[in-house]
Every structure is written in structure tokens, then in C-alpha cells.
C-alpha positions as CSV (number, residue, x, y, z in Angstrom):
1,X,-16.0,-4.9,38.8
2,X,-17.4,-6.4,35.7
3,X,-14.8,-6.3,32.5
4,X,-15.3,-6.8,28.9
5,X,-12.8,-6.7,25.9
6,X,-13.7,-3.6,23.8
7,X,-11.4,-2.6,20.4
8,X,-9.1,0.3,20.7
9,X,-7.8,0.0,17.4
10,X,-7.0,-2.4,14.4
11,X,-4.3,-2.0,11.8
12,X,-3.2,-4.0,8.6
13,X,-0.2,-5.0,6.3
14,X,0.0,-6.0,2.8
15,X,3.2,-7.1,1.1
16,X,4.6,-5.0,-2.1
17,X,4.1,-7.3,-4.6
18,X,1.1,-7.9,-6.6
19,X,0.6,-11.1,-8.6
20,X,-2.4,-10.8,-10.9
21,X,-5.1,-12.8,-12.8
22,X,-3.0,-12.1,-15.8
23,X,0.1,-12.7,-14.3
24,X,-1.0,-16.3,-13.2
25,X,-2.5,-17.3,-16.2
26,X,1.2,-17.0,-17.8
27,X,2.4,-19.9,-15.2
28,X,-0.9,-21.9,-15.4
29,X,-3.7,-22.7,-17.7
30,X,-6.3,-20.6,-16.3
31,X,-7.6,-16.5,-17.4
32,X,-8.2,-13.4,-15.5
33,X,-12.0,-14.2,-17.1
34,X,-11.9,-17.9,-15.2
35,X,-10.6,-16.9,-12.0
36,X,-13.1,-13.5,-11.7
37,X,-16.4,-15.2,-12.3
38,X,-15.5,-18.1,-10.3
39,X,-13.8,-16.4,-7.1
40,X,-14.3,-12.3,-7.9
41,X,-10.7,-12.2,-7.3
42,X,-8.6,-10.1,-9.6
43,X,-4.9,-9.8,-8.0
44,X,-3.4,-10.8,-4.5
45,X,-0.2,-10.1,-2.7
46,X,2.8,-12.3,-2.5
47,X,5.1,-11.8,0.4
48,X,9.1,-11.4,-0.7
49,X,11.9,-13.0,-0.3
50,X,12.9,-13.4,3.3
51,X,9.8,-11.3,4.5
52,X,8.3,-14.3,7.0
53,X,4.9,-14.3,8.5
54,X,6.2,-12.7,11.8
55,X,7.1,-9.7,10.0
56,X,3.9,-9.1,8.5
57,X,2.2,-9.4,11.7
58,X,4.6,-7.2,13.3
59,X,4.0,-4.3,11.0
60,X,0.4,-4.6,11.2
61,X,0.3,-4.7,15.2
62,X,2.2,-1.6,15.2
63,X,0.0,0.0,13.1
64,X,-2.9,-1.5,15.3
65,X,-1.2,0.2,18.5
66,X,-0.5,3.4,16.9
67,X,-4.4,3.5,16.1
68,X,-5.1,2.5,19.8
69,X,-2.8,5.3,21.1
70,X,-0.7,2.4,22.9
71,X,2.6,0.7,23.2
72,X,4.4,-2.3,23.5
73,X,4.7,-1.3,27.3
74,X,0.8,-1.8,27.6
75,X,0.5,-5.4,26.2
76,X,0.4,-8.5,27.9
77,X,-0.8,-11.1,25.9
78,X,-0.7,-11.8,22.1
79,X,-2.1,-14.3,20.3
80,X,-1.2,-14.6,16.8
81,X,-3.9,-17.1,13.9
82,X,-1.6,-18.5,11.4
83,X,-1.3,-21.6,9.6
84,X,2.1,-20.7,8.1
85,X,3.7,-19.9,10.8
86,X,7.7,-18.8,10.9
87,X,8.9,-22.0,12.1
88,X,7.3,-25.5,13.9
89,X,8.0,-23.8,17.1
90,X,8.3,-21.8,18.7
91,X,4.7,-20.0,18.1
92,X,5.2,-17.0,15.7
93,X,3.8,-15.0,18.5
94,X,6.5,-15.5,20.8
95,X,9.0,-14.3,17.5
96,X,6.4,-11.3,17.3
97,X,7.1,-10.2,21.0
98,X,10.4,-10.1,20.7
99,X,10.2,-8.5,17.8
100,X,7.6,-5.5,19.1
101,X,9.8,-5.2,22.2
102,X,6.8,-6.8,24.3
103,X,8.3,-7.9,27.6
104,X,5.6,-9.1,29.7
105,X,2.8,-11.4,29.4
106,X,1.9,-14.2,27.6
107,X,2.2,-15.1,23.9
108,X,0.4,-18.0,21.8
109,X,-0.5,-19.3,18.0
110,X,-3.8,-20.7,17.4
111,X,-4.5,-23.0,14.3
112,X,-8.3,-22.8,12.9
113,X,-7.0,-22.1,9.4
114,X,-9.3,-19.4,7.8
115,X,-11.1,-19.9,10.7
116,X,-8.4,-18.6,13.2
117,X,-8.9,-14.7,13.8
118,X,-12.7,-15.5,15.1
119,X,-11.2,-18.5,17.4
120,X,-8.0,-16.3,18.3
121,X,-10.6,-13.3,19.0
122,X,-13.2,-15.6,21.4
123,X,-9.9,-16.4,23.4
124,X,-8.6,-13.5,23.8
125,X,-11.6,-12.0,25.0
126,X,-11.8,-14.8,28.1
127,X,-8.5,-13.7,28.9
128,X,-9.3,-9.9,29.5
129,X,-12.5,-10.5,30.8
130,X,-11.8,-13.1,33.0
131,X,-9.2,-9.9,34.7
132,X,-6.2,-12.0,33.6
133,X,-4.8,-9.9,31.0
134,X,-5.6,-6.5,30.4
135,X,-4.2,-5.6,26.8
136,X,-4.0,-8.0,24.3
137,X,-2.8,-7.6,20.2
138,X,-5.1,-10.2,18.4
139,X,-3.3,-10.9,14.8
140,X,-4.2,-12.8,11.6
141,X,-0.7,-13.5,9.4
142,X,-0.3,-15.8,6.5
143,X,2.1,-16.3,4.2
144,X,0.1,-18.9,2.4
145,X,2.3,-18.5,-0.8
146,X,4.2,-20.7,0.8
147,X,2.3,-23.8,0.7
148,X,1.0,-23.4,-2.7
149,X,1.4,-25.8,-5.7
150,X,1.5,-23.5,-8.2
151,X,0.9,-25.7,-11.1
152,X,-2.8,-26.6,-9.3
153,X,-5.1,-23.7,-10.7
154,X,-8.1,-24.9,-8.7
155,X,-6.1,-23.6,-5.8
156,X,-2.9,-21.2,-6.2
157,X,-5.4,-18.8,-7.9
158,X,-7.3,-18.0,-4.6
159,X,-4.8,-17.3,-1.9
160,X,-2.8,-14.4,-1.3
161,X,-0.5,-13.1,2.0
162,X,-1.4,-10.1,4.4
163,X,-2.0,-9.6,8.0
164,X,-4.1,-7.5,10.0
165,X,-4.4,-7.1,14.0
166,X,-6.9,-5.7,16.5
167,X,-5.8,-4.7,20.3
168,X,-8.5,-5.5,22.2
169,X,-8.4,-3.6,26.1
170,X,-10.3,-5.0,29.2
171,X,-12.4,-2.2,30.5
172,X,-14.8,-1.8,33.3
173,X,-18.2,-3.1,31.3
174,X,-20.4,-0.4,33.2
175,X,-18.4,2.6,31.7
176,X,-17.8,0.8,28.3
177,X,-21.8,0.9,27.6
178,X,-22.3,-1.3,24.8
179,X,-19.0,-1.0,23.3
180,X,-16.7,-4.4,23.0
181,X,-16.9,-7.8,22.5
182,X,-20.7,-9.2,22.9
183,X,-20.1,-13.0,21.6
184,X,-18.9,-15.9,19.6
185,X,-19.9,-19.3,18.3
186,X,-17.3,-22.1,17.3
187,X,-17.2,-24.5,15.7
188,X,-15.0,-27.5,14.1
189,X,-16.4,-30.9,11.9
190,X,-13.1,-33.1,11.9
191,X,-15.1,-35.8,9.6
192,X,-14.7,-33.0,6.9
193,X,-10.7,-33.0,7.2
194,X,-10.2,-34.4,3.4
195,X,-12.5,-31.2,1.6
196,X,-9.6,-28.8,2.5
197,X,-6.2,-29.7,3.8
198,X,-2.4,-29.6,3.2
199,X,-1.0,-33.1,2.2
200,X,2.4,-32.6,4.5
201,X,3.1,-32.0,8.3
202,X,6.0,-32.4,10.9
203,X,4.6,-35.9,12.3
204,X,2.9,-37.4,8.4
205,X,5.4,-36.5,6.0
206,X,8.2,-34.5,7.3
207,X,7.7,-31.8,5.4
208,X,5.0,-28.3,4.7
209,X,3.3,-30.1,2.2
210,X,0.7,-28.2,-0.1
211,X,-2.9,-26.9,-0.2
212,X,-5.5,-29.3,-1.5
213,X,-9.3,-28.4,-1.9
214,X,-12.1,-30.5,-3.0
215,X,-13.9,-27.0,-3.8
216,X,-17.4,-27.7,-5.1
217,X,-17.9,-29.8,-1.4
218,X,-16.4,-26.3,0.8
219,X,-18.5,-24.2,-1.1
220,X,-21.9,-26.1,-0.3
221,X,-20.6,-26.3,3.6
222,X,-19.7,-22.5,3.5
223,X,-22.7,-21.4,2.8
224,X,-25.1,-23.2,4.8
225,X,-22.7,-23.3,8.1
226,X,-21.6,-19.6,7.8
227,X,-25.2,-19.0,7.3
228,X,-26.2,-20.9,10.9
229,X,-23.2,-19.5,12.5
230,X,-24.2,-16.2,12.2
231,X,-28.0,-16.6,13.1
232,X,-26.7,-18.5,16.3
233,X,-23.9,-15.5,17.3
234,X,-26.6,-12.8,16.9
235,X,-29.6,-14.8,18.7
236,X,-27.5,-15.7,21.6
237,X,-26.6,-11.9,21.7
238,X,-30.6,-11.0,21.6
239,X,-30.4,-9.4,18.2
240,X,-31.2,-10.0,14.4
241,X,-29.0,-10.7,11.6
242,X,-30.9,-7.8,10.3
243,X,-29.8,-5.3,13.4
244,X,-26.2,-5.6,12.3
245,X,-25.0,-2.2,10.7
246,X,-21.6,-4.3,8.9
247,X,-20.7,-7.8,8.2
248,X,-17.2,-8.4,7.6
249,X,-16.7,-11.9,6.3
250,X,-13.8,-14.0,5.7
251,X,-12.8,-13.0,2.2
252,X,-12.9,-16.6,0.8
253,X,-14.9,-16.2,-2.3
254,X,-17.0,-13.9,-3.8
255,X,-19.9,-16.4,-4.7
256,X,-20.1,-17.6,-1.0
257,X,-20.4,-14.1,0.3
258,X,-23.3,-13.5,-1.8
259,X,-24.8,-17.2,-1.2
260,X,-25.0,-16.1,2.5
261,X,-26.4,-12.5,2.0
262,X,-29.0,-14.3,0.1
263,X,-29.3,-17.3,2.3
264,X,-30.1,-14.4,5.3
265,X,-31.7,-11.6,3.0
266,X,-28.9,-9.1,4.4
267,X,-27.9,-5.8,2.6
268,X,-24.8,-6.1,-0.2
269,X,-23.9,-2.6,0.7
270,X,-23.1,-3.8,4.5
271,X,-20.9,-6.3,3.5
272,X,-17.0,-5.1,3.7
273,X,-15.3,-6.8,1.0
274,X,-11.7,-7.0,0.1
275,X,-11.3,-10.3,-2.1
276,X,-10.9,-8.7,-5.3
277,X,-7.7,-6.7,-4.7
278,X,-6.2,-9.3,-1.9
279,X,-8.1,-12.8,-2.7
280,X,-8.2,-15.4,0.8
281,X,-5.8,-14.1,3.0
282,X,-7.3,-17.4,5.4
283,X,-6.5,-16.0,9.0
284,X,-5.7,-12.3,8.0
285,X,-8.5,-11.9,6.3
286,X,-11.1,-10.6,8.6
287,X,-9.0,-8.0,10.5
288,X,-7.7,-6.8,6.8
289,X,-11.2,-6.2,5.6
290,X,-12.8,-4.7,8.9
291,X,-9.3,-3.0,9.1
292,X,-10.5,-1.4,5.3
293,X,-13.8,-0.5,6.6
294,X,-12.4,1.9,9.2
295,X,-9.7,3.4,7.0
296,X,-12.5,4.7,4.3
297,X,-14.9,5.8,7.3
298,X,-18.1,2.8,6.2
299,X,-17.5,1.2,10.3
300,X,-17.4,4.0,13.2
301,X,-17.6,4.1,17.0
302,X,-20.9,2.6,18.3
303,X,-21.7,0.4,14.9
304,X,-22.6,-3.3,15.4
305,X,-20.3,-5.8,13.5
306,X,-21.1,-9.4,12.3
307,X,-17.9,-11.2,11.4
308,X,-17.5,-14.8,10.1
309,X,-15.6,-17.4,8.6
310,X,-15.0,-21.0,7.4
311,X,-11.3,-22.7,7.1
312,X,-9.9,-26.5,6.8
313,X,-10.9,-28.7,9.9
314,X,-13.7,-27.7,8.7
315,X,-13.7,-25.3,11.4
316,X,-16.5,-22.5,11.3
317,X,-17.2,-19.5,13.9
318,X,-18.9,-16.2,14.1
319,X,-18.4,-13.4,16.7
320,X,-20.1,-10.0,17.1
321,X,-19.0,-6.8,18.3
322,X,-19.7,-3.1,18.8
323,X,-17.2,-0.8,17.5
């Protein structure tokens, strides 16, 4: 029997508090005007006190399984995309099992930065296909707050904390039809490290350093390597970009979104956009917006979905799937 990973249900999480454009421009020199032309963004979420990245992802999973009609009981694997994870180890999706009540199966971080959900996705997907697993909760969670220098305005304006989860189920490909997972495309530049990093780490400086973004250089990759990316996912699938019915991006910027609808003469109305109420959520992103697009009814059963995204590394990927 062939098996392919098809979507049961997504869910997301956003934390209470709301820090907006006016807010920030009272702890740095920057406007609501400055950060809205330049990113679209107008407020994002700040997690509280205590509340840890584990936490978000848990509440967002459940959601996701309640959406799925499942239960911890029917999971065996989770892999979690952070880059702020709970602690150095062990890997906040081994917190987020115990947590869920998962007690089977396997449980793993993956670190692509904004990049992560596609590259967590494309491996969970070998996993169930390959017969090996046969539920899996695929989560995005970030509490990038944390690593912010909040006196650097090219960067503590853009990020904001969420998470968001898929469960993805192996089913037998025949009675699936076209439903599930088609394909992916990674990628990763290491020679590109310096345009977007954190300046600490456990084994460089002891300690969680902060975000640093050269972001006139990101912007001019984003476009043109989210742009291939996506042209390569939907080729090697046997489609067009212009078959696609949604394309969820990573909610990075408002400018680069638009660059690559332009770049590839796509359709503003199919893009699902959350960065003006949320800003870069890096890893959570994706599942949050395509999470959105369900809620308000835009992405049903049987649609085709382009998603995408571009984080430090510079890592870059695009995966396609039909709701």
C-alpha cells in the first residue's frame, strides 16, 4: 500500500498581549508611519511573563487535534520549528509531549529559523509516508521577544510571538485522491550566515545573544530565492505557479510578499496575509496564516496551497499541498 501525509486539521495560538507601532515608538525612535510603509506591520504579540515557547505550542496543537477530531492517544511523532526554544535541551518537543500527555513515538526540534515549519513539514511527511509513523503534530513556536534588543529599531519592530500546528495523518494514497502533501524544495546558503543572525549561542558566547539583520541584503535574497523556490516546488509537482488557488507565505514583510507576487504575476487576493496584526512570527508564521485562512472559510477541502519562506542560514524552502 502506497501512503501519503494528508492535513486533518491545523490550529493556532497568539499570546494576550499586544504591543503596537505606537507603543514601540515610546521605547525607541521610530513611528507607527515608519514601521507601516516599511514592513505593513501595525502591532504584534508579546508572550507573558513565564508563558515559554512550549506552552504556546501546546495550546495551538490542541487546537490542531481538536480540528482533526484526534487525540494525544493517536500521535506518534512531533516535531516542533523553533529557534527559541524552552531550554538548550532537551528539544521543546519532547517538553510538548509531556505536556499533551503524548506517550508514544518520537519527538524532535528542527532549526531553519523562519524557514523551519516548511523544513519541519518536508520531514514529517518522509516519516508517514515512508509507513514509520502514522500521526504526526507539525508546530511552528517562537517566542522571539526574547532575543530582541529592544533599543535596535531596524529589528525589535518586526518580530512578534505565536504558534500554530498542523497534524498531518498517513493515509492510503489511493483513497486520499489528491488530497495531502505533493512536495517540497529546500534549501540553505551558509555563506549568507552574517545578513541575519543572533550574535550569542551555547558554544560562541555563552549566552542567547540578540537578533541582528543586515535588512536591505535579506530583502534582495527574499525575493528572488522565494521567487525560484516556488517555481521549482510547483514544476516538480507538474503544475503552474498560476494553478495554485492560495499562497500562504512566511509573514516576513509586507514589501517582499508583494515583490514576489510581482516577480511571478500571481493574484494579491490569493495571498493569506497576517503580518499586519501579528508581524514575523519566523517559524509560526506559516501555520498561523494558513491557520487564518481556514478559520474565515478563503482555504477549503480540495484547494491547492503554495507556501514559502526565507529565515537566517539563509535557509529558503517551498512545499505544496492540497487541502
Amino acid at each position: 500500500m502506497s501512503l501519503k501525509s494528508v492535513l486533518r486539521g491545523c490550529g493556532a495560538y497568539l499570546p494576550d498581549k499586544i504591543l503596537t507601532n505606537d507603543d514601540l515608538a515610546r521605547m525607541v525612535d521610530t513611528s507607527d508611519e515608519w514601521i507601516r510603509e516599511r514592513t505593513g506591520i501595525r502591532e504584534r504579540r508579546v508572550a507573558a511573563e513565564g508563558e515559554n515557547t512550549s506552552d504556546l505550542a501546546v495550546k495551538a496543537a490542541s487546537e490542531a487535534l481538536r480540528a482533526a477530531d484526534l487525540t494525544p492517544a493517536d500521535v506518534d511523532l512531533i516535531v516542533v520549528a523553533t529557534t527559541t526554544p524552552d531550554l538548550t535541551f532537551p528539544a521543546t518537543a519532547a517538553i510538548v509531549q509531556a505536556k499533551l500527555g503524548v506517550e508514544q513515538g518520537a519527538a524532535f526540534d528542527i532549526q531553519a529559523v523562519c524557514t523551519g515549519f516548511i523544513y519541519a513539514l518536508s520531514a514529517a511527511d518522509k516519516f508517514l509516508a515512508s509507513g514509520q509513523n502514522r500521526c504526526a503534530l507539525v508546530i511552528g513556536a517562537e517566542t522571539f521577544s526574547r532575543i530582541l534588543d529592544w533599543e535596535d529599531r531596524s529589528t525589535c519592530v518586526l518580530f512578534g510571538d505565536g504558534a500554530g500546528a498542523f497534524v498531518l495523518e498517513a493515509q492510503d494514497a489511493d483513497a486520499a485522491g489528491e488530497r495531502g502533501f505533493i512536495n517540497s524544495y529546500l534549501r540553505c546558503d551558509g555563506r549568507l550566515v552574517d545578513l541575519l543572525y543572533v550574535d550569542g549561542g551555547v558554544s560562541a558566547t555563552g549566552s542567547a545573544g540578540y537578533v541582528r539583520m543586515q535588512g536591505n541584503k535579506v530583502f534582495r535574497e527574499a525575493v528572488i530565492r522565494i521567487s525560484q523556490a516556488m517555481e521549482r516546488v510547483a514544476a516538480d509537482a507538474g503544475v503552474s505557479v498560476h494553478d495554485i488557488d492560495w499562497f500562504v507565505p512566511h509573514q516576513a514583510n509586507e514589501r517582499i510578499i508583494h515583490g514576489v507576487v510581482k516577480k511571478l504575476d500571481l493574484r494579491v487576493d490569493q495571498v493569506i496575509s497576517t503580518i499586519a496584526g501579528q508581524g514575523n512570527t519566523s517559524a509560526a508564521s506559516i501555520p498561523l496564516a494558513y491557520s487564518a485562512g481556514v478559520a474565515d472559510g478563503r482555504i477549503k477541502q480540495g484547494d491547492l496551497v503554495l507556501l514559502e519562506a526565507m529565515g537566517g542560514g539563509l535557509t529558503w524552502g517551498a512545499a505544496l499541498l492540497r487541502a
